[in-house]
N, C-alpha and C positions, 0 to 999 in steps of 0.2 A: 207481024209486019215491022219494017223499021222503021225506027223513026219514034216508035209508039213505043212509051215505058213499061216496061212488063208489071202486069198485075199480082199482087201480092197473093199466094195461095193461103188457104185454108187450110189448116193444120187436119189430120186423118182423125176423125174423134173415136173412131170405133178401133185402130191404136193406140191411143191415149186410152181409152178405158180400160184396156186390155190393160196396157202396163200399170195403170194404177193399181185394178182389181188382183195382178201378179205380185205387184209393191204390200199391197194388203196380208194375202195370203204371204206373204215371208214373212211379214212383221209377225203374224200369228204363229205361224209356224217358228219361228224362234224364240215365239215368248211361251208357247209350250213344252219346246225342247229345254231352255233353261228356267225356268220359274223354280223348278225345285233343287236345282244344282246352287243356283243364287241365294235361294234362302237360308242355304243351310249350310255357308260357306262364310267365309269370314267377311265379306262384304255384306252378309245377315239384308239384302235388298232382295225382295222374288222379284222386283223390277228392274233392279238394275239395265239388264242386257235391253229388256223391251225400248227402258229409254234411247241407252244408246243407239239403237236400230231403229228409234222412231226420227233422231237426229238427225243421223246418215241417210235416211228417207226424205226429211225436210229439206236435206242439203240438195240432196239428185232431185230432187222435184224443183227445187230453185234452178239449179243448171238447166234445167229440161226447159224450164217457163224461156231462160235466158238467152237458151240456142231458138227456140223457137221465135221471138222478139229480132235476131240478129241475122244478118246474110253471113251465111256459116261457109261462104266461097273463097271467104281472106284465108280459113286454116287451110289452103291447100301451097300456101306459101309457107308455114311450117311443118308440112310434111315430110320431107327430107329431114332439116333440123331433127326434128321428134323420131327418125327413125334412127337417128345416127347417135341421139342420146340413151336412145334404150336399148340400141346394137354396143355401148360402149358399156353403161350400167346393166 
């Protein structure tokens, strides 16, 4: 109706768990593919990679909270912009 303020949605949680449960599953899957390349390499860490990939996890999990928290209607005024920086880079 107009007039009346649109009600704020509910995030899909049965998407959200998906992607975390997929988030998870990579993390493991690439602390299995390198644990033994990392330990036995001159960075001598079998954790190395898992931290780094647990970082880059915490980072997109903070983006995700952050788009979710925000009205994600403003980036359609940087869409043009963004397309003409990465048509040019």
């Amino acid at each position: 109706m107009p007039g009346l303020p649109a009600r704020k949605k509910q995030p899909d949680f049965l998407l959200l768990l998906s992607v975390i449960g997929l988030l998870l599953l990579g993390i493991i899957m690439v602390f299995s593919a390198s644990q033994y390349m990392a330990a036995n390499s001159d960075i001598n860490d079998g954790l190395y990679y898992l931290k780094k990939q647990c970082l880059w996890a915490v980072l997109g999990l903070a983006a995700l909270v952050f788009m979710l928290k925000i009205d994600y209607h403003f980036l359609k005024k940087l869409a043009l912009p963004g397309l003409i920086a990465a048509v040019i880079c």
